[in-house]
N, C-alpha and C positions, 0 to 999 in steps of 0.2 A: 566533452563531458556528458553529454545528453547520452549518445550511447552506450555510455560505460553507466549511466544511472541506467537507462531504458533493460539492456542486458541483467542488472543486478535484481530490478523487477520482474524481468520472466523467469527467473529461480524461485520466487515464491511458490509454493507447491499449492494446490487446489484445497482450498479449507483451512489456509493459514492465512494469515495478517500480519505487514508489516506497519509502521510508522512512518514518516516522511523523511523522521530524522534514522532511524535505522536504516533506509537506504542509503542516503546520503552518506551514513558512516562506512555502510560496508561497499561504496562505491568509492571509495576512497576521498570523500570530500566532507568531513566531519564540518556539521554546523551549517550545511547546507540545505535545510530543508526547502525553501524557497524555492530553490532553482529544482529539487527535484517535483515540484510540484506543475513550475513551466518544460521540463523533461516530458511529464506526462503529457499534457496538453499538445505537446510536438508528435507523441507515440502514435498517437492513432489509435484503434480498437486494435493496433495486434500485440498489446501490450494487457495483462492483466491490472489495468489499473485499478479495479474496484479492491484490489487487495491490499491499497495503500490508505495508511488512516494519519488519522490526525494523532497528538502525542495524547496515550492513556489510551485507546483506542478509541478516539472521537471519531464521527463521522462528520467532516468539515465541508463538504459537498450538502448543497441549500436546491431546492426545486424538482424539478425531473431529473437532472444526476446524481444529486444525492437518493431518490427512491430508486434508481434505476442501478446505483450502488447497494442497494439494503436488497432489492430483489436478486442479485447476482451473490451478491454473501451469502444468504439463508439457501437459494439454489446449490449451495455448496458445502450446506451442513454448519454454515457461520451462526452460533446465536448471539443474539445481542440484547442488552437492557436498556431500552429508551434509543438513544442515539449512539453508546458504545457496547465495541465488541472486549467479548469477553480475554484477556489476553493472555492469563494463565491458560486458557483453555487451546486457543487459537493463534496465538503470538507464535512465530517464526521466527530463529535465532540464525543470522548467517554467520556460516563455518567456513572456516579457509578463504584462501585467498580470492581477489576478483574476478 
């Protein structure tokens, strides 16, 4: 499961945002956000993790990863209002299959 989440997360393109539960669904495990959240934690840095949000585009990462997520977003053209990204702007829709 973790790889088939981790893989679904390096498709996010540079300047877009997903959800936790939009991976989950397009990794084929709807309702999963949970596990995609200990996916990431397994990824390592060669995973774009900072392009995974909370639902609505919260940023749910608290301390030095959370700022260390807000500085890798805006390095990438991401804007945000307070704690969430903007998602009509920056939301990423996966297409096709896994």
């Amino acid at each position: 499961m973790f790889e088939r989440v981790l893989a679904t997360v390096r498709r996010i393109p540079k300047g877009k945002v997903a959800t936790y539960g939009d991976v989950a669904a397009a990794s084929g495990y709807p309702g999963a956000a949970r596990q995609v959240v200990w996916a990431l934690r397994s990824g390592g840095k060669a995973v774009p993790w900072h392009r995974v949000l909370g639902a609505g585009g919260r940023i749910r990462l608290t301390g030095e990863n959370g700022f260390e997520q807000r500085l890798r977003l805006r390095a990438e053209g991401v804007t945000m209002t307070g704690d969430r990204v903007d998602m009509k702007k920056h939301g990423y829709t996966f297409r096709g299959g896994r």
